[in-house]
N, CA, C and O of each residue as an XYZ file, in Angstrom:
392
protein
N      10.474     22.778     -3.548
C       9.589     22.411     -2.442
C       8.705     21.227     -2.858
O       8.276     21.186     -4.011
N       8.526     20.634     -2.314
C       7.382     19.202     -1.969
C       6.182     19.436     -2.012
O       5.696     20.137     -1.125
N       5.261     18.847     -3.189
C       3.763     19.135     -2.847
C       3.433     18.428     -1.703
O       4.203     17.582     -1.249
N       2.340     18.693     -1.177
C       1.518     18.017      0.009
C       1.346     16.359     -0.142
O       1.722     15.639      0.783
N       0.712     15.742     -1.456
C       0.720     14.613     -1.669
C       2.422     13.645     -1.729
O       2.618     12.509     -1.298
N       3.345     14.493     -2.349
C       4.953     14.002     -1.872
C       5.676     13.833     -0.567
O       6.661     13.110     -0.416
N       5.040     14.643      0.470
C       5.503     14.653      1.711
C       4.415     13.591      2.204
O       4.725     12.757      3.054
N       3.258     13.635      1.706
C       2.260     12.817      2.511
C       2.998     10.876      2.249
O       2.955      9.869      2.956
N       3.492     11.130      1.117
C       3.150      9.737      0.863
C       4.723      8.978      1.623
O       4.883      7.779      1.849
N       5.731     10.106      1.895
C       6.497     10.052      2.119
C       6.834      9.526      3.273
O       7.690      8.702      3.596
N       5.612     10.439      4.157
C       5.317     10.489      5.830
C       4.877      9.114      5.939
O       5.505      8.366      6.689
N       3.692      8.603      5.166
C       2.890      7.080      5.086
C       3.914      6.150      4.786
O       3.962      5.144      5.493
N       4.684      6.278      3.940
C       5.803      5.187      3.560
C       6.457      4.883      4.933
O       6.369      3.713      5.306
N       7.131      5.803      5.779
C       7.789      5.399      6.978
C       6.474      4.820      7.974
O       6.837      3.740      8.441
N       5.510      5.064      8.306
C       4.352      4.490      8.930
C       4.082      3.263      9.072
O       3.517      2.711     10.016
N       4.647      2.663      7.761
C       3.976      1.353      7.713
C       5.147      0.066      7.051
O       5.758      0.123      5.984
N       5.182     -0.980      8.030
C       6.126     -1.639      8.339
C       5.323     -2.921      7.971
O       4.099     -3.015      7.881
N       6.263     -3.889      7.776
C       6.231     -5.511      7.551
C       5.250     -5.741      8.759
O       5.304     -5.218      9.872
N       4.367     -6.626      8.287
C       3.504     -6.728     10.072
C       2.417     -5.941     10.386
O       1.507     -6.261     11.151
N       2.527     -4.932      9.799
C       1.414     -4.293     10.263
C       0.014     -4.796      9.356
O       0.068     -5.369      8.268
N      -1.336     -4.398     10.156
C      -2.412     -4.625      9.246
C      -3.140     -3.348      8.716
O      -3.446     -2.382      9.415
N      -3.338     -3.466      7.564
C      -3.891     -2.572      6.561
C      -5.375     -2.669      6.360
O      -6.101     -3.544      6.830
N      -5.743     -1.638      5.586
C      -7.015     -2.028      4.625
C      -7.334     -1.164      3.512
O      -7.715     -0.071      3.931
N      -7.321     -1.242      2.236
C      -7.894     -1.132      0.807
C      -8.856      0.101      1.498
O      -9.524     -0.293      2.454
N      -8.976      1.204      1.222
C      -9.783      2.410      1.289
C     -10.129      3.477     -0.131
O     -10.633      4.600     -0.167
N      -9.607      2.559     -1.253
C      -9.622      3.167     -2.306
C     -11.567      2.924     -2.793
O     -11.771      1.758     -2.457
N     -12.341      3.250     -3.130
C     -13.666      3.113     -3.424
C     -13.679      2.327     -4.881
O     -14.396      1.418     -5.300
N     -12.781      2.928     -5.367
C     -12.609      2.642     -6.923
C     -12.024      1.445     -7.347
O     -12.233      0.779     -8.360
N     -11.414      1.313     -6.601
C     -10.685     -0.180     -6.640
C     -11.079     -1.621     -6.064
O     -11.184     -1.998     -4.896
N     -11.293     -2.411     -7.469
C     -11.937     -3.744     -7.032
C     -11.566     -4.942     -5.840
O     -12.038     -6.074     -5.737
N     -10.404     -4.161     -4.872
C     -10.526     -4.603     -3.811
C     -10.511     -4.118     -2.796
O      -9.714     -4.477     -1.929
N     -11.540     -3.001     -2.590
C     -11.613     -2.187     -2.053
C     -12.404     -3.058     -0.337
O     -13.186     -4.009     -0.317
N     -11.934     -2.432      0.655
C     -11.983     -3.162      1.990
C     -11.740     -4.684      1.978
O     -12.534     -5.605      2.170
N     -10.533     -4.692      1.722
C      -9.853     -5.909      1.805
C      -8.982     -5.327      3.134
O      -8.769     -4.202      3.588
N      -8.663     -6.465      3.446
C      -7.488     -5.942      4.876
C      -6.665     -6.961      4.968
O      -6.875     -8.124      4.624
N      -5.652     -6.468      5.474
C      -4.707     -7.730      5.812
C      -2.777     -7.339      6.172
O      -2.320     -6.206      6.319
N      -2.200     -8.288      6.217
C      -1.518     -7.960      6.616
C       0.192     -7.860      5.983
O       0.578     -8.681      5.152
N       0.864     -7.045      6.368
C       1.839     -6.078      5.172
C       2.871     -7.290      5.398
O       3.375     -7.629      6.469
N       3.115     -8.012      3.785
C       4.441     -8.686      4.112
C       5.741     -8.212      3.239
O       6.710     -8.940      3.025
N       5.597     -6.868      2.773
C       6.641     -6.233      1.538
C       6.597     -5.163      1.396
O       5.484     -4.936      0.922
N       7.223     -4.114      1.527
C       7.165     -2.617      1.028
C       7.841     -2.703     -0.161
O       8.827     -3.428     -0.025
N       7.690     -2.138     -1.590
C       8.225     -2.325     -2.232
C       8.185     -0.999     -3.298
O       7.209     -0.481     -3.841
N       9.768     -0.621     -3.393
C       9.916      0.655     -3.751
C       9.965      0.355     -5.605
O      10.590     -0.546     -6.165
N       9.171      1.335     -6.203
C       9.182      1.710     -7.427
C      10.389      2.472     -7.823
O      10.995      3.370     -7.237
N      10.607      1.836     -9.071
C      11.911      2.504     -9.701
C      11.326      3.901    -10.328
O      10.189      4.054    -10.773
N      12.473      4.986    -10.253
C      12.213      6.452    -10.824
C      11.897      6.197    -12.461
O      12.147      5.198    -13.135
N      11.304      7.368    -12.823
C      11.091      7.082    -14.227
C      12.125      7.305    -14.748
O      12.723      8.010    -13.935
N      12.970      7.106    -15.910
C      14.049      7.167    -16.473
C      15.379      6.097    -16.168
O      16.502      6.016    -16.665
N      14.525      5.174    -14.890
C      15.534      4.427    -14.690
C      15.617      3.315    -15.556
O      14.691      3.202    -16.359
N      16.565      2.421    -15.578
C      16.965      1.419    -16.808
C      15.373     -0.099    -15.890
O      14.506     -0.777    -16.442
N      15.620     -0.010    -14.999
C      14.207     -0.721    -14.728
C      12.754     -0.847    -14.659
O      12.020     -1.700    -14.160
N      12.412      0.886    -15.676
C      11.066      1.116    -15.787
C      10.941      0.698    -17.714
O      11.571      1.032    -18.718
N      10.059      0.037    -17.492
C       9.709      0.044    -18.867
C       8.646      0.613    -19.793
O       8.255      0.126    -20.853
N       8.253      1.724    -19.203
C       7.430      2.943    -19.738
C       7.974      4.120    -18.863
O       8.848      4.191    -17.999
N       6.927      5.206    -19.551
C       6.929      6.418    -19.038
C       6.012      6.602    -17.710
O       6.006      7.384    -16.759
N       5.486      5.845    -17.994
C       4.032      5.956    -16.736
C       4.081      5.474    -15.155
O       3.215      5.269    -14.305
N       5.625      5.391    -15.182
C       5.639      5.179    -13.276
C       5.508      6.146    -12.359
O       6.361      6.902    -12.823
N       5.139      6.655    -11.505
C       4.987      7.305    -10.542
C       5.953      6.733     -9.577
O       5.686      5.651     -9.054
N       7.124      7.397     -9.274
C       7.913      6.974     -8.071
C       7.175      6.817     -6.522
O       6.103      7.398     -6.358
N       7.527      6.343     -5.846
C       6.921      5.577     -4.517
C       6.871      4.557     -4.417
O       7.550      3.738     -5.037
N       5.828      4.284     -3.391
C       6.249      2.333     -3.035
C       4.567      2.062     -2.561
O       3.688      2.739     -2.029
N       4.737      0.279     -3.237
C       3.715     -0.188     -2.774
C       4.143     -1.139     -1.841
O       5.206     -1.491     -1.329
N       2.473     -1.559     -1.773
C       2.601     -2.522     -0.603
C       2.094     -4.088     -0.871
O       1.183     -4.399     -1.638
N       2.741     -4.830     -0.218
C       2.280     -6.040     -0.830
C       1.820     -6.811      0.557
O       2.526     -6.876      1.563
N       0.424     -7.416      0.409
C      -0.156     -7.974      1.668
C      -0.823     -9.238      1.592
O      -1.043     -9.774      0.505
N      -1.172     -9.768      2.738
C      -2.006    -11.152      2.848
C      -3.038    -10.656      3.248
O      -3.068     -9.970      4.269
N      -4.372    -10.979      2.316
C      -5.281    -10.948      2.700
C      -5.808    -11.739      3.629
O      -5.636    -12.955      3.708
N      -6.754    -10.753      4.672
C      -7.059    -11.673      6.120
C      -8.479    -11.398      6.002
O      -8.831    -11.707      7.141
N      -9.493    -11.044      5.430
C     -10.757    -11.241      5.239
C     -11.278    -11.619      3.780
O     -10.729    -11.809      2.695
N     -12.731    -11.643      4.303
C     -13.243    -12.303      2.682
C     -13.882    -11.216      2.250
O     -14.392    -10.644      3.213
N     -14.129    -10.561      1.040
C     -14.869     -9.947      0.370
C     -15.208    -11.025     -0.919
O     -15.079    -12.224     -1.164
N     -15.803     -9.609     -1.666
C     -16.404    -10.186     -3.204
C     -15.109    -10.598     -4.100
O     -15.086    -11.597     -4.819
N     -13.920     -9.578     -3.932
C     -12.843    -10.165     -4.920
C     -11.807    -10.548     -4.513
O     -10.868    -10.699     -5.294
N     -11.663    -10.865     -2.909
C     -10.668    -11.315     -2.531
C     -11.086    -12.417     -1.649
O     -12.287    -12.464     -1.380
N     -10.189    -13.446     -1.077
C     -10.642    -14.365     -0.099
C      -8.747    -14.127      1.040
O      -7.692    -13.548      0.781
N      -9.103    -14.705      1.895
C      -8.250    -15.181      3.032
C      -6.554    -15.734      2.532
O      -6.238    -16.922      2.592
N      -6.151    -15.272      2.329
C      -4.428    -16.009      1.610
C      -4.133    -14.914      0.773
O      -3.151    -14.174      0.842
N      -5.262    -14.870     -0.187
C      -4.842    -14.112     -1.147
C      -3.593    -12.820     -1.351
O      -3.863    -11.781     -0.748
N      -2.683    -12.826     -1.902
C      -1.424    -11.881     -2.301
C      -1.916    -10.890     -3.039
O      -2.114    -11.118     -4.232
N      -2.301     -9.222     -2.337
C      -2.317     -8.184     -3.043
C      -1.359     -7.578     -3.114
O      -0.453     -7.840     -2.323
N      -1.147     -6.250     -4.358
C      -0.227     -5.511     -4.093
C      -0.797     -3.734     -4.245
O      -1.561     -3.515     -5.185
N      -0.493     -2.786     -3.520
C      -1.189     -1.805     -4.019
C      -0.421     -0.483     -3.739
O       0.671     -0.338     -3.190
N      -1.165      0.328     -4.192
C       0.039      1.483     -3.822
C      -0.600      2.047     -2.052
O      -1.620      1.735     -1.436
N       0.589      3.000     -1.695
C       0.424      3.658     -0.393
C      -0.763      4.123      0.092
O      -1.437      3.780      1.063
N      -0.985      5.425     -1.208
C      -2.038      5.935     -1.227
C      -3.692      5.661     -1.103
O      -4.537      6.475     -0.731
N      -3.963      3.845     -1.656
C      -5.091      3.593     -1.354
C      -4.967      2.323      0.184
O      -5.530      1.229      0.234
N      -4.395      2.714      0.871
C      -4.101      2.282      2.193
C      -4.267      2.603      3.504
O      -3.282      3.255      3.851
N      -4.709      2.523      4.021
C      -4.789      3.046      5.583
C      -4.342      1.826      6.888
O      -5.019      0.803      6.993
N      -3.204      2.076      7.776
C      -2.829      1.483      9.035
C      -4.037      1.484      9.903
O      -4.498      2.411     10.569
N      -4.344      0.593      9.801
C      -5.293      0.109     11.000
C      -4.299     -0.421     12.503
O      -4.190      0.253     13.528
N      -3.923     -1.228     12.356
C      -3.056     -1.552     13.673
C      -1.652     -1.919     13.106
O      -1.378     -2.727     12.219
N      -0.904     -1.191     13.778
C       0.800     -1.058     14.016
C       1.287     -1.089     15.309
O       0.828     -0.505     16.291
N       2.575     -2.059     15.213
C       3.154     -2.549     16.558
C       2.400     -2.460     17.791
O       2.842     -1.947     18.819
N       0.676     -3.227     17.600
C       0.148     -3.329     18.525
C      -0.838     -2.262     18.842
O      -1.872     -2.279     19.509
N      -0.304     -1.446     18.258
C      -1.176     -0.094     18.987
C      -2.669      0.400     17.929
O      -2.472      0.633     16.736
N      -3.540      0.468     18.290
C      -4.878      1.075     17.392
C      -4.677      2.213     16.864
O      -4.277      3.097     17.622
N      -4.843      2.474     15.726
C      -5.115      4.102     15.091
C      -6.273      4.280     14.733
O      -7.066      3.435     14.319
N      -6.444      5.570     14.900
C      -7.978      5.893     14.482
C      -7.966      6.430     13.156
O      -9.022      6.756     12.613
């Protein structure tokens, strides 16, 4: 069976598409409320695969985005990449989420 955080991230992975706009909700992380918009989903290799080069991957996928506001550590262009988990869909195919 699937912990809660495996199905969650699972459920979020299909959620969020090329195009959509995001935002950084992690507190801890120095780019935290950054927002912008998703130009890459990008799946992590399993651990044990011949393309991880440690032990320390966590399978899943990040996201890779254009930053569309300014904060303290990011500006406007800027290329982040981050995982699922410190992410939240703000607007997808148009439509608002709360």
């Amino acid at each position: 069976m699937e912990t809660f955080r495996e199905y969650y991230t699972e459920v979020l992975k299909r959620d969020v598409s090329v195009g959509d706009l995001i935002k950084n909700i992690n507190p801890e992380c120095e780019h935290h409320d950054t927002e912008g918009i998703v130009v890459k989903i990008i799946k992590r290799p399993e651990i044990d695969s011949r393309d991880v080069s440690n032990n320390h991957n966590i399978p899943g996928n990040d996201v890779k985005y254009c930053v569309t506001n300014d904060t303290d550590n990011a500006k406007p262009g800027d290329m982040l990449t981050k995982s699922l988990e410190q992410l939240k869909v703000l607007k997808a195919m148009g439509l608002m989420l709360s």
